[in-house]
N, C-alpha and C positions, 0 to 999 in steps of 0.2 A: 426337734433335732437332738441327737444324742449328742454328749458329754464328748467323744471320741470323734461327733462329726462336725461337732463347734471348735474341739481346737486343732484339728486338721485346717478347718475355714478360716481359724485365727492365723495361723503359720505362715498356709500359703497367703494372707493376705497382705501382712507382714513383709514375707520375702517378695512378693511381685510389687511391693507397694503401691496397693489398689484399696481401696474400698472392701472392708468384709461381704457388703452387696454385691460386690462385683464376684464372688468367688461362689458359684453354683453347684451343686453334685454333677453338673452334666460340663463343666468349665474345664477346658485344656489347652493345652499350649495356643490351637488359634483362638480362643475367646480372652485370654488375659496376655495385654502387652506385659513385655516383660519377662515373660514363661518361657526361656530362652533354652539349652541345653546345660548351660552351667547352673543357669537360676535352679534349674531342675534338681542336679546335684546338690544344692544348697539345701532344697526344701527336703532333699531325701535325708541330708546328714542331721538334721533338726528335725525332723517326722522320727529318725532311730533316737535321739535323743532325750526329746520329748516322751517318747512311749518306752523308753528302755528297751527297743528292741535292734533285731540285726536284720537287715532287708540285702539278699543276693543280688546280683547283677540280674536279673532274670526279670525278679519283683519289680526292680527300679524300673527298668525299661517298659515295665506292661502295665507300668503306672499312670496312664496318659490322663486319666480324670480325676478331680476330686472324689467321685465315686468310688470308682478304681482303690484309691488310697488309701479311705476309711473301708472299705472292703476288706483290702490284705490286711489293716493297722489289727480291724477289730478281729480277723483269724488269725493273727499273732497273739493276739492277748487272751482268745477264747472266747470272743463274745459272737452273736449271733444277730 
């Protein structure tokens, strides 16, 4: 697991307050109670904070997976 995809899994695990086990690359709103629309919000303003970066309304929304996440996080930062 990359550096960028352990603390994505640390965050949202954090913010849904679940078990880091419970936070999979394929985990989204129905696989984690808690993954609500605000919760969502939450994990985006701490995912831009975290990473120093700035995520559009566009990003947020098409964020639906852990995958998804560390996907845009790492084409923000330039990694592959």
């Amino acid at each position: 697991m990359t550096n960028t995809a352990q603390r994505v899994r640390d965050l949202a695990a954090e913010e849904f307050q679940v078990s880091a086990n419970e936070v999979q690359p394929t985990s989204g709103p129905e696989d984690i109670k808690g993954w609500d629309s605000t919760a969502h919000m939450r994990l985006m303003a701490r995912i831009e904070e975290a990473f120093s970066v700035s995520l559009d309304i566009e990003e947020i929304v098409e964020m639906v997976t852990i995958q998804a996440i560390i996907d845009t996080i790492n084409a923000k930062i330039g990694k592959s």
